[in-house]
Structure formats: structure tokens, C-alpha cells
N, CA, C and O atoms as a Tripos MOL2 file, in Angstrom:
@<TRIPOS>MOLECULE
protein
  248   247    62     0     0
PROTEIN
NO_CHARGES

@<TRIPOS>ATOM
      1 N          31.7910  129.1040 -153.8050 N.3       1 UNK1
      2 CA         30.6820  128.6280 -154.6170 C.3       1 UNK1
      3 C          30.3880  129.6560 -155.6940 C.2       1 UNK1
      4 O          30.3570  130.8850 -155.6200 O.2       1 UNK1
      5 N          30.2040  128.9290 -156.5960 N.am      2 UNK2
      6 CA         30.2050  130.3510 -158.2610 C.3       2 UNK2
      7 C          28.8050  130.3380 -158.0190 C.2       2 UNK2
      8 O          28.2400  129.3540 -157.5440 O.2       2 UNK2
      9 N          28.0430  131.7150 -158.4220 N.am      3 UNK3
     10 CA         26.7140  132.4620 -159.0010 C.3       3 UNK3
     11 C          26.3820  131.6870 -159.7490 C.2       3 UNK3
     12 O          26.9650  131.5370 -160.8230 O.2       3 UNK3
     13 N          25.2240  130.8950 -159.3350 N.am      4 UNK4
     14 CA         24.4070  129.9850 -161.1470 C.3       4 UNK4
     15 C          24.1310  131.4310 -161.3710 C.2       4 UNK4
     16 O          24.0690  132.3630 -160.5690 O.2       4 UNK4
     17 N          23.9320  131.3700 -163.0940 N.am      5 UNK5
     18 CA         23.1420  132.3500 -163.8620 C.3       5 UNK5
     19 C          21.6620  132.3490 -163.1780 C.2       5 UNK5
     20 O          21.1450  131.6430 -162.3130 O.2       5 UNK5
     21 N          21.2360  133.3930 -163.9090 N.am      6 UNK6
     22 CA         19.5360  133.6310 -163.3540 C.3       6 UNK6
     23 C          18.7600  133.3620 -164.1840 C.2       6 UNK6
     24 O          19.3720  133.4000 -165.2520 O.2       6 UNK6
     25 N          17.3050  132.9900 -164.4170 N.am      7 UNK7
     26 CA         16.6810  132.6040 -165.5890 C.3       7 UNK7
     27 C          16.1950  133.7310 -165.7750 C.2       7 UNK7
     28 O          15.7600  134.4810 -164.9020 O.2       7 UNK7
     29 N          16.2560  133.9940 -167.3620 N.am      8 UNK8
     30 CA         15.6470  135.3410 -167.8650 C.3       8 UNK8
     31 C          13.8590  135.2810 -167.5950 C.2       8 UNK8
     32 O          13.5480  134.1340 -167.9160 O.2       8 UNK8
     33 N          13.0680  135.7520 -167.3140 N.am      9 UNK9
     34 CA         11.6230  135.8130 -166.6350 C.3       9 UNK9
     35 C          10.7260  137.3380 -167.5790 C.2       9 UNK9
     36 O          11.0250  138.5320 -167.6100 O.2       9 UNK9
     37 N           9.4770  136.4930 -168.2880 N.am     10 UNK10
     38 CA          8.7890  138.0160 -168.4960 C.3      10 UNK10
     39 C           7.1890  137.5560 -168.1310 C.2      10 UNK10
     40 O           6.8440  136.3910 -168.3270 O.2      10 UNK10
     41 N           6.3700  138.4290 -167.6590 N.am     11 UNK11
     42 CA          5.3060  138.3080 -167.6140 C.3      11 UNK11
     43 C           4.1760  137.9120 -169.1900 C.2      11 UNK11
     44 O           4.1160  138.4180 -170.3110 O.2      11 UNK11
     45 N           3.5370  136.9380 -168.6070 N.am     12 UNK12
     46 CA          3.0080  136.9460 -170.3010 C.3      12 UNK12
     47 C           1.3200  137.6830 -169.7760 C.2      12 UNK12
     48 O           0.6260  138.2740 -170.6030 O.2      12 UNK12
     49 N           0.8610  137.4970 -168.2380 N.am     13 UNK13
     50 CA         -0.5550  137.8230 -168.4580 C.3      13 UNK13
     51 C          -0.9620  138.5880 -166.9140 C.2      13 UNK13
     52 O          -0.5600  137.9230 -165.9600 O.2      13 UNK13
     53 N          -1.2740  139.1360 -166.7540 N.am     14 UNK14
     54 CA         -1.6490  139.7990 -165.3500 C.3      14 UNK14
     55 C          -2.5130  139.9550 -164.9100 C.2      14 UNK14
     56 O          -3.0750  140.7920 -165.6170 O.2      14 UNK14
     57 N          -3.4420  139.5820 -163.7050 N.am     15 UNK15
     58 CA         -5.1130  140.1600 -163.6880 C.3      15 UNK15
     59 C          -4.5090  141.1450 -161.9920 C.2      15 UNK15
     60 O          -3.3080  141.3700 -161.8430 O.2      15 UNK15
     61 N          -5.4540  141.5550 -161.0150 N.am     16 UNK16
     62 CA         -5.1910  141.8440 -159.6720 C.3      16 UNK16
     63 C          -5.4500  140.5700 -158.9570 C.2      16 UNK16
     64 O          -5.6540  140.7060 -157.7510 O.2      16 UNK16
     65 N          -5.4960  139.0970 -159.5320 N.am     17 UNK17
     66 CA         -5.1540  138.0730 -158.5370 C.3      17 UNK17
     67 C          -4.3290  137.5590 -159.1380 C.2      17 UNK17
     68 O          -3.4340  137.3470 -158.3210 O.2      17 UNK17
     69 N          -3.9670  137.1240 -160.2900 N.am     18 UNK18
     70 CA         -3.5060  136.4050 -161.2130 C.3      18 UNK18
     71 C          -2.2430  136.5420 -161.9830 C.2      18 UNK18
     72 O          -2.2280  137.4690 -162.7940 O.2      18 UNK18
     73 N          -1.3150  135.8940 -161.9010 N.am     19 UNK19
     74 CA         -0.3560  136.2390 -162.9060 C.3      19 UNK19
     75 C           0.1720  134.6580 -163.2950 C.2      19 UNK19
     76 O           0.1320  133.6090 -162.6520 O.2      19 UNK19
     77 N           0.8090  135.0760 -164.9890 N.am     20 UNK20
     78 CA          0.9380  133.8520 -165.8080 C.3      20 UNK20
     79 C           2.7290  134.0470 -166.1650 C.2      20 UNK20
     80 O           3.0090  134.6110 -167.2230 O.2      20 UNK20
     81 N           3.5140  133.7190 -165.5420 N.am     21 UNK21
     82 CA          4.9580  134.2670 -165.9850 C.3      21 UNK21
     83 C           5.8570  132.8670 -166.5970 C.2      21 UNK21
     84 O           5.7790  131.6880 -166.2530 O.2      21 UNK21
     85 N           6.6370  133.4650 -167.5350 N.am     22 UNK22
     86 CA          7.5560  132.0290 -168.2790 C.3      22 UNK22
     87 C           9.1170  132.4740 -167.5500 C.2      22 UNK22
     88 O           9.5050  133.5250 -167.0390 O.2      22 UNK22
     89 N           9.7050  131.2840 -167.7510 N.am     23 UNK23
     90 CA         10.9330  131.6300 -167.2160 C.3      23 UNK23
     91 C          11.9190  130.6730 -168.1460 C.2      23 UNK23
     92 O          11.5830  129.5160 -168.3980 O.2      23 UNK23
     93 N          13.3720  131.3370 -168.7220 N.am     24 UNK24
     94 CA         13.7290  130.7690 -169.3770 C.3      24 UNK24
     95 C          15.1960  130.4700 -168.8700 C.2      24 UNK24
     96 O          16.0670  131.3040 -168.6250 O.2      24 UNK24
     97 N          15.2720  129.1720 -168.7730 N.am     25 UNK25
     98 CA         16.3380  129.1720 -167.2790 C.3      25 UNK25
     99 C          17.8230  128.4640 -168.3230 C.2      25 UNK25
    100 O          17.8620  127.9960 -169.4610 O.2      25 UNK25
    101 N          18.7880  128.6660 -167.3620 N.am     26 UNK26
    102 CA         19.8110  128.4710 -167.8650 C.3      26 UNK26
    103 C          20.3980  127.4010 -169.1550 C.2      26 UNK26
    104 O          20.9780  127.5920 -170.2230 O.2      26 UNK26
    105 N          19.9700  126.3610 -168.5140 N.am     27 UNK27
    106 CA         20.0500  124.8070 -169.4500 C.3      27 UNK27
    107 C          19.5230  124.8110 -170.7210 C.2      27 UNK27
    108 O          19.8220  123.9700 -171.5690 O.2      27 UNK27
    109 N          18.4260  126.1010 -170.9640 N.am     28 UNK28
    110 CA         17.4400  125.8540 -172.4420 C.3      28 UNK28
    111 C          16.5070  125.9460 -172.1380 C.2      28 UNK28
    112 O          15.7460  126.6090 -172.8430 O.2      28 UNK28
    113 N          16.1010  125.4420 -171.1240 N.am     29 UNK29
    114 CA         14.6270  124.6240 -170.6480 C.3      29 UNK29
    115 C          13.6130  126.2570 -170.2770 C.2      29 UNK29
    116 O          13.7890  127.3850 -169.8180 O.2      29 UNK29
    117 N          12.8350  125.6350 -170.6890 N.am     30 UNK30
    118 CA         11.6510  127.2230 -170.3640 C.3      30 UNK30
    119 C          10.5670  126.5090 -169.6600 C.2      30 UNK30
    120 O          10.1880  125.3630 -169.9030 O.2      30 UNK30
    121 N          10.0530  127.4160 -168.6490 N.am     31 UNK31
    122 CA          8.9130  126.9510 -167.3620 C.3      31 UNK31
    123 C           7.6990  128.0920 -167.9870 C.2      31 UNK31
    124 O           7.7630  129.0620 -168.7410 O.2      31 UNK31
    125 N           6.7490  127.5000 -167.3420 N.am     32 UNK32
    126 CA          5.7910  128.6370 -167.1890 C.3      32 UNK32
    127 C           5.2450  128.1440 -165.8150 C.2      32 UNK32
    128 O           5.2020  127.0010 -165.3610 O.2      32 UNK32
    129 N           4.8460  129.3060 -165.2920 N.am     33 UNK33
    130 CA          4.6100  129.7070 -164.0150 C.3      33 UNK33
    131 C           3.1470  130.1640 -164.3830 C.2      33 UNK33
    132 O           2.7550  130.6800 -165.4300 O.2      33 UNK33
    133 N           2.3400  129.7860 -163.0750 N.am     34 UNK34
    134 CA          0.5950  130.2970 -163.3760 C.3      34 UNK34
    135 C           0.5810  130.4500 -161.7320 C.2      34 UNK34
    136 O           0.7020  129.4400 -161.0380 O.2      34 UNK34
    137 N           0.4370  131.6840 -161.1720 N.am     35 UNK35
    138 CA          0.1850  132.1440 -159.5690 C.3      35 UNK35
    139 C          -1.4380  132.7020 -159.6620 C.2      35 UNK35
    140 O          -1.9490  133.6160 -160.3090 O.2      35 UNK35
    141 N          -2.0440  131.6090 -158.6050 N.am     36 UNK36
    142 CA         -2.7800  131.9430 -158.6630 C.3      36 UNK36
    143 C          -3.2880  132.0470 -156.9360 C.2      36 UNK36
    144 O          -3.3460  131.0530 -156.2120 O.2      36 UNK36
    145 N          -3.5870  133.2880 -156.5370 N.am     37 UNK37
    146 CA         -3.4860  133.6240 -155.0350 C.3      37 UNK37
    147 C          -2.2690  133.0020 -154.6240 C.2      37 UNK37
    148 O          -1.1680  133.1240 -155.1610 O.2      37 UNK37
    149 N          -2.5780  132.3100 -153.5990 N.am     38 UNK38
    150 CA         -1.1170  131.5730 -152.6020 C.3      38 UNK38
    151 C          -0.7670  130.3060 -153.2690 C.2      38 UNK38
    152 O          -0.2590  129.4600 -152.5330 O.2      38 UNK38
    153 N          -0.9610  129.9470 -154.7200 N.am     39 UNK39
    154 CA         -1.0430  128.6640 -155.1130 C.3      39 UNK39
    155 C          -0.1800  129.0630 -156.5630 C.2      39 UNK39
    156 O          -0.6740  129.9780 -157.2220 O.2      39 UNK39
    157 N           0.9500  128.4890 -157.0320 N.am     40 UNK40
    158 CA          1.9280  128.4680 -157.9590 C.3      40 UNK40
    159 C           2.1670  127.1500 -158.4880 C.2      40 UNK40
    160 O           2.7060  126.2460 -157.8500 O.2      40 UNK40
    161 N           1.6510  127.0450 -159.9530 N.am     41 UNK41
    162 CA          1.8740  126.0660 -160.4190 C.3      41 UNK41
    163 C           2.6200  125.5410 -161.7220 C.2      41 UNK41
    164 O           2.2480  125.4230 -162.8900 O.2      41 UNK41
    165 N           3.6600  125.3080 -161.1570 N.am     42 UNK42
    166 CA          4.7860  125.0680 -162.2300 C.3      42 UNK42
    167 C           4.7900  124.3940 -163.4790 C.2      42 UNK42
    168 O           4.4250  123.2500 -163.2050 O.2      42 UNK42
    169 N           5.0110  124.4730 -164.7570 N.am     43 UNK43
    170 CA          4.8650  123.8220 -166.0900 C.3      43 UNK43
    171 C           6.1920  123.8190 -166.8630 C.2      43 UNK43
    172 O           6.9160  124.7260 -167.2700 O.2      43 UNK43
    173 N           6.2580  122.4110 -166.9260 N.am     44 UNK44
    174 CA          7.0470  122.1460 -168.2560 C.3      44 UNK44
    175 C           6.5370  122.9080 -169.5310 C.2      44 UNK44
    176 O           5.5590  123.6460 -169.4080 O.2      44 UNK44
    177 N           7.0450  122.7900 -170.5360 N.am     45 UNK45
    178 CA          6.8500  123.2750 -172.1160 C.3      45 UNK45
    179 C           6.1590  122.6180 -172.2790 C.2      45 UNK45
    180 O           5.0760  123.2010 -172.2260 O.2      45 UNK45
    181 N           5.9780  121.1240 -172.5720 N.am     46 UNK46
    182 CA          5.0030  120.2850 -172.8170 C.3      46 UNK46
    183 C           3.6700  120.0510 -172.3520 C.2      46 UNK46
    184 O           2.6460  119.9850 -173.0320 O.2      46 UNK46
    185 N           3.8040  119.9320 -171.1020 N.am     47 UNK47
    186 CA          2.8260  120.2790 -170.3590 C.3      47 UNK47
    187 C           1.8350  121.6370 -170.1960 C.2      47 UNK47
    188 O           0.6220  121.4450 -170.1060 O.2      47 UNK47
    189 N           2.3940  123.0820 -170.1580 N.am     48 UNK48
    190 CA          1.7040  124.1980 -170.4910 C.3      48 UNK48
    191 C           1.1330  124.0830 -171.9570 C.2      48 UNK48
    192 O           0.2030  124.7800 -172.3610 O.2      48 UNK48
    193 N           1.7220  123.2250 -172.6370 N.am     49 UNK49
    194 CA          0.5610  123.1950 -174.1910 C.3      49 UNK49
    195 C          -0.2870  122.5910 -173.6050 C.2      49 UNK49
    196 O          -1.3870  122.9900 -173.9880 O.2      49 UNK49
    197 N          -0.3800  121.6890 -172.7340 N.am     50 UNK50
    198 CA         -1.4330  120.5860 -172.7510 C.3      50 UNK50
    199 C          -2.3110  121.0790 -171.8570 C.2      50 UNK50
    200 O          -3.4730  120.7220 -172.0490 O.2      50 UNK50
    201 N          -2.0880  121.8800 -170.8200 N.am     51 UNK51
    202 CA         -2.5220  122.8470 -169.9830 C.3      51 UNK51
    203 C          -3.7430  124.0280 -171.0270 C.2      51 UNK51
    204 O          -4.9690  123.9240 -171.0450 O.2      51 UNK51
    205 N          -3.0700  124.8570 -171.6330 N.am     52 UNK52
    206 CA         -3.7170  125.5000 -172.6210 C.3      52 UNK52
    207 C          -4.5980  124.8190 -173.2790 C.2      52 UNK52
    208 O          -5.6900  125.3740 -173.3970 O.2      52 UNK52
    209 N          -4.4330  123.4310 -173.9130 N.am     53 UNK53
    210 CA         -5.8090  122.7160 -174.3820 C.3      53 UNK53
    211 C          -6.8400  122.0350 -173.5430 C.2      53 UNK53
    212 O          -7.7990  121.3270 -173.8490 O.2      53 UNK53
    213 N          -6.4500  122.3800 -172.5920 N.am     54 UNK54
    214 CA         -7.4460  122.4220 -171.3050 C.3      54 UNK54
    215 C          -8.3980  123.4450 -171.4220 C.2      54 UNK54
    216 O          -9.5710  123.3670 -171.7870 O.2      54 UNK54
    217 N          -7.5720  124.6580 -170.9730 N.am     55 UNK55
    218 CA         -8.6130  125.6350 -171.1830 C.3      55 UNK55
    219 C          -9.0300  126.0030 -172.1230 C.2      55 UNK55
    220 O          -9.7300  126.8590 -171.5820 O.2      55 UNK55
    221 N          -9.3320  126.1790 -173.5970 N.am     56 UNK56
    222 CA         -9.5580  126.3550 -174.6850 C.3      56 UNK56
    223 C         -10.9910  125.2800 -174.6360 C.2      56 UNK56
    224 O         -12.0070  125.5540 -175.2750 O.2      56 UNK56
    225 N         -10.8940  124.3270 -173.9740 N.am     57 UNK57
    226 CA        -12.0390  123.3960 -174.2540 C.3      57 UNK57
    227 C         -13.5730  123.9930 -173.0150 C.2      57 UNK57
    228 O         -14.7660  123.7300 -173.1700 O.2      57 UNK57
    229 N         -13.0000  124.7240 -172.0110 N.am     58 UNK58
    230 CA        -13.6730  124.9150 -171.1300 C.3      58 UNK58
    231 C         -14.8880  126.0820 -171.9920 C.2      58 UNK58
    232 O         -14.6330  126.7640 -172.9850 O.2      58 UNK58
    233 N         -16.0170  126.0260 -171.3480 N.am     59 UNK59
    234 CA        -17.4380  126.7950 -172.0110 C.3      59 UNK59
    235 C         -17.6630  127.7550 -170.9620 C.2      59 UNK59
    236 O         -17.4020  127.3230 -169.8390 O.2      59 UNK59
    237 N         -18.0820  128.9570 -171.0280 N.am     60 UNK60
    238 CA        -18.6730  130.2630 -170.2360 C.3      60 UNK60
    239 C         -19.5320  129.5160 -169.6230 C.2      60 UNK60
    240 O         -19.5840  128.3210 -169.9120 O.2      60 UNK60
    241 N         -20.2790  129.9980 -168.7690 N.am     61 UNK61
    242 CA        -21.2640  129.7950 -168.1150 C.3      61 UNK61
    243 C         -22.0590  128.1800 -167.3180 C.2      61 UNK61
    244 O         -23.0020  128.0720 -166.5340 O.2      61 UNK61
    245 N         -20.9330  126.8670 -168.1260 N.am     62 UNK62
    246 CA        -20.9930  125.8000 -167.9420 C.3      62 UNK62
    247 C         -20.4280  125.1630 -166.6310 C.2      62 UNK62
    248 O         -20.5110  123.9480 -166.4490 O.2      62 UNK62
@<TRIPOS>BOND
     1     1     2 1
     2     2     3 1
     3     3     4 2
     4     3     5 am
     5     5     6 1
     6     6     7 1
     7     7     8 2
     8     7     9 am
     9     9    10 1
    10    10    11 1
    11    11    12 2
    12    11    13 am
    13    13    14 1
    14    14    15 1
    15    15    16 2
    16    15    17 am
    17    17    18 1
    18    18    19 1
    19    19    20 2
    20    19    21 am
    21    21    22 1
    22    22    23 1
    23    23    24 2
    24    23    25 am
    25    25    26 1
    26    26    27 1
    27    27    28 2
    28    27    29 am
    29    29    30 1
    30    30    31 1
    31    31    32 2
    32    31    33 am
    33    33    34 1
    34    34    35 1
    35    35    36 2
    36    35    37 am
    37    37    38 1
    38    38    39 1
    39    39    40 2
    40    39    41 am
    41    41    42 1
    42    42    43 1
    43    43    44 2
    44    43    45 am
    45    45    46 1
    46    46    47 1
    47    47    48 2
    48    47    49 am
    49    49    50 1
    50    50    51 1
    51    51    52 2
    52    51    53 am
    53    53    54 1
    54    54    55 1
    55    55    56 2
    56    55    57 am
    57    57    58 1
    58    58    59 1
    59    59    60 2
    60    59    61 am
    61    61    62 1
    62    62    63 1
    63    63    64 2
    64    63    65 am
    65    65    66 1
    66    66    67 1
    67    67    68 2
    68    67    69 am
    69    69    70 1
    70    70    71 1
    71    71    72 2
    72    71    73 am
    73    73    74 1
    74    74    75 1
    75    75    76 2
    76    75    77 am
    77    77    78 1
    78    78    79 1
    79    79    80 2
    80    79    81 am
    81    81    82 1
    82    82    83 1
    83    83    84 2
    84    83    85 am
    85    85    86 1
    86    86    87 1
    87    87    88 2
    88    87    89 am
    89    89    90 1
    90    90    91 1
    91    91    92 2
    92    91    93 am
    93    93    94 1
    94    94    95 1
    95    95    96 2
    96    95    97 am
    97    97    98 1
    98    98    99 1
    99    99   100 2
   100    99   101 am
   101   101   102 1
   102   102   103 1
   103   103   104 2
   104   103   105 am
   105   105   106 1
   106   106   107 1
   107   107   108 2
   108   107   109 am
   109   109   110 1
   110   110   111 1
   111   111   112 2
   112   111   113 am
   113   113   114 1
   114   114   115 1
   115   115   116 2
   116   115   117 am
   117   117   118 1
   118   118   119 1
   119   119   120 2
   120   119   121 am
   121   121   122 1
   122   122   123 1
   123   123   124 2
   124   123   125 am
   125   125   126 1
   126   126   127 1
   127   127   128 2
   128   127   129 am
   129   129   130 1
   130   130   131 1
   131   131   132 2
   132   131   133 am
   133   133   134 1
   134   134   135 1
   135   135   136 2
   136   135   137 am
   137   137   138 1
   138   138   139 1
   139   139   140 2
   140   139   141 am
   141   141   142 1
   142   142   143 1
   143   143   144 2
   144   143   145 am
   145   145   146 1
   146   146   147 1
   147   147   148 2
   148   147   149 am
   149   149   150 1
   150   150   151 1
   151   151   152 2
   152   151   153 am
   153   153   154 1
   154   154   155 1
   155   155   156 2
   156   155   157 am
   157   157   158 1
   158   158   159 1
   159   159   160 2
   160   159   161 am
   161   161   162 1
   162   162   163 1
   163   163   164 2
   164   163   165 am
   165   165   166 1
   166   166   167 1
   167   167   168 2
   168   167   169 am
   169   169   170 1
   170   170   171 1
   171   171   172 2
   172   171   173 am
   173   173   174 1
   174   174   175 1
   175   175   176 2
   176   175   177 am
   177   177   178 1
   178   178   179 1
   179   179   180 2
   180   179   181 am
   181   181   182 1
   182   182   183 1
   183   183   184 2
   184   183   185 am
   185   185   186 1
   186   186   187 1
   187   187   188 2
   188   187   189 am
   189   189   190 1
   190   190   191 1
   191   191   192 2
   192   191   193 am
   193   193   194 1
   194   194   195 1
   195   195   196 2
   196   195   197 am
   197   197   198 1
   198   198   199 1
   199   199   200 2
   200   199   201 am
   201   201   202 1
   202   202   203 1
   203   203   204 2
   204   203   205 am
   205   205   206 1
   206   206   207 1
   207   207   208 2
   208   207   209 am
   209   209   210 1
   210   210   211 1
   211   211   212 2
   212   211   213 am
   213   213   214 1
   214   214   215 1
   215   215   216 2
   216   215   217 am
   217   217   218 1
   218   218   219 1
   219   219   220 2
   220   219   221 am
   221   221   222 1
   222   222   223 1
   223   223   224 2
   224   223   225 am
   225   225   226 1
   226   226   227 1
   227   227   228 2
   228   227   229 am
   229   229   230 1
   230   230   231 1
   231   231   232 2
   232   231   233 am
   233   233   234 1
   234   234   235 1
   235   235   236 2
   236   235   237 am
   237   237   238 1
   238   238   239 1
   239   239   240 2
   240   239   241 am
   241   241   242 1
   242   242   243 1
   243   243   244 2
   244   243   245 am
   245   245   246 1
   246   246   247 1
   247   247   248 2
@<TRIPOS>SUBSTRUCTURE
     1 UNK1         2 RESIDUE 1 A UNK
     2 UNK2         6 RESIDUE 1 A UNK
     3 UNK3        10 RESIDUE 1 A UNK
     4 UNK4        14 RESIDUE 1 A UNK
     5 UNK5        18 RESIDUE 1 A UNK
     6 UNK6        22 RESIDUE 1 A UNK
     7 UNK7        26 RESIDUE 1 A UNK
     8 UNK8        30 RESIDUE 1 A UNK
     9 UNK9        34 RESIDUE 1 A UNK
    10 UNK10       38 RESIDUE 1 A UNK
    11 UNK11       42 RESIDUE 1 A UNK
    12 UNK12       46 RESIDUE 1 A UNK
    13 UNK13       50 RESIDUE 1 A UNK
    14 UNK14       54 RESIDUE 1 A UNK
    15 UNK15       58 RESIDUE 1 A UNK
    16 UNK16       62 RESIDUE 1 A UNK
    17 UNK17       66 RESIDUE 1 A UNK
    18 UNK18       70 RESIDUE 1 A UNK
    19 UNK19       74 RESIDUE 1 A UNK
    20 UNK20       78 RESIDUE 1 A UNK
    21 UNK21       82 RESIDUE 1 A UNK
    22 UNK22       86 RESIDUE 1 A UNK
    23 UNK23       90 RESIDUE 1 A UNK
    24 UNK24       94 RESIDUE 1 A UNK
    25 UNK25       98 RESIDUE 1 A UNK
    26 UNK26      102 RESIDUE 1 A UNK
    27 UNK27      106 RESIDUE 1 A UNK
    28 UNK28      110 RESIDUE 1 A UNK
    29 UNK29      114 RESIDUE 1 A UNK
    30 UNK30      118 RESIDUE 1 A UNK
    31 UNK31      122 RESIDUE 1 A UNK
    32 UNK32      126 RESIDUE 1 A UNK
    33 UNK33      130 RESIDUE 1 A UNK
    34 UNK34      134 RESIDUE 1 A UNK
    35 UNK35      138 RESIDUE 1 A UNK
    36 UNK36      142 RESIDUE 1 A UNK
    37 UNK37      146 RESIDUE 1 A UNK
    38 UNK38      150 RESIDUE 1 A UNK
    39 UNK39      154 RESIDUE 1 A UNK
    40 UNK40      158 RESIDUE 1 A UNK
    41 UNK41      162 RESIDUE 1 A UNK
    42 UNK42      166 RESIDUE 1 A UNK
    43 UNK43      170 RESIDUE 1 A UNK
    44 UNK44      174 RESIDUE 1 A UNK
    45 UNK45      178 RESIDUE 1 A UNK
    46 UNK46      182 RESIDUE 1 A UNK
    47 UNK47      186 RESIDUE 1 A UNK
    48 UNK48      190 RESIDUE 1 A UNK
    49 UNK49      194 RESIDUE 1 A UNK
    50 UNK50      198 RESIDUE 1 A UNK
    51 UNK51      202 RESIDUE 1 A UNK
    52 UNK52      206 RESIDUE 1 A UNK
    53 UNK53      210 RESIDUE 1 A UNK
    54 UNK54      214 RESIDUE 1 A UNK
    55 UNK55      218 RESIDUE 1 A UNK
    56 UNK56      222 RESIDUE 1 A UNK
    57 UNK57      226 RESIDUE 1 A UNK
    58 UNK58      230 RESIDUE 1 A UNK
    59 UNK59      234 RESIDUE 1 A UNK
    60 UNK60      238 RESIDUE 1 A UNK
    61 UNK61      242 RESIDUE 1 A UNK
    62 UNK62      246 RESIDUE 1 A UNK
């Protein structure tokens, strides 16, 4: 059985619970990854935009 390649991976954001990582995997296709405690939630390209205009809409203290 041949080695698939590995997807190249960089951190884009870090807190001490939190991390936001993209992964850019063999085929083209790029993921983003959002770990948050024991909970990992996987994103298409398309979807992490739409994700991001999620939060952008959210208010402090609301």
C-alpha cells in the first residue's frame, strides 16, 4: 500500500482552550478545523466563509 501524501496544516488562531487550524490536503481542497475542548468541527472553504459571517454578526454582551 503506497503513503497518501500528508496535508500541509498551519495554525491560524490559538487561545489555552481553543484552536482554529486549516489544512490543505492533497486533492486542492483546503479544510478548516475549529477545536474547541473535546469538540472538532470540520469546514469546507465554503462553509468556513459562511461560518465567519456568523460570527462577525454576533454582539458583546448580547
Amino acid at each position: 500500500m503506497k503513503n497518501a501524501p500528508e496535508p500541509q496544516t498551519d495554525t491560524l488562531a490559538e487561545t489555552e482552550n481553543y484552536l482554529v487550524w486549516v489544512a490543505d490536503e492533497p486533492d486542492g481542497e483546503r479544510t478548516y478545523h475549529l477545536e474547541l475542548g473535546n469538540l472538532t468541527v470540520h469546514f469546507f472553504h465554503e462553509e468556513w466563509d459562511e461560518f465567519l459571517e456568523l460570527v462577525k454578526g454576533l454582539k458583546k454582551g448580547k
